[in-house]
Phi, psi and omega in degrees: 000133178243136205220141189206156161296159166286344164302309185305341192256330165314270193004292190240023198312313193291305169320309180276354187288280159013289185315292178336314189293316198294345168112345212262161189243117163265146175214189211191124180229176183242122137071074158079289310172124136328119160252306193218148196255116180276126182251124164336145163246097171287135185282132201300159157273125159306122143330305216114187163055203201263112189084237167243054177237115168290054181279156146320127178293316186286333166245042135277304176322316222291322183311350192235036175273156185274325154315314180310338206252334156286348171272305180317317190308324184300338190300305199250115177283125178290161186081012176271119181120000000 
């Protein structure tokens, strides 16, 4: 375990990041005291779709249709705000 100040973690940040990646358990402490433990971030499995939403690529598309857009449009009377 590796445990250091928060100055010391400005300091050497990449380095302890390092550590982290390396399996070691890192902390960061205030005044002495453990406040936070640097950790690896494992990467999520992707779903699909658009970002991590499991949407269909073609009916995301299909949302940028151009009837869709006559349709919203009929929602809001011009000249309305």
């Amino acid at each position: 375990m590796l445990q250091c100040n928060l100055y010391e973690a400005k300091t050497h940040l990449s380095q302890l990041v390092q550590a982290a990646l390396d399996g070691e358990e890192v902390l960061i402490a205030r005044s002495g005291k453990p406040a936070v433990r640097l950790v690896p971030v494992h990467a999520t499995e992707k779903t699909g779709g658009w970002g991590i939403l499991p949407i269909d690529p073609a009916a995301l598309e299909a949302g940028f249709d151009t009837t869709v857009e006559k349709d919203v449009a009929a929602l809001f009377p011009s000249g309305a705000g």
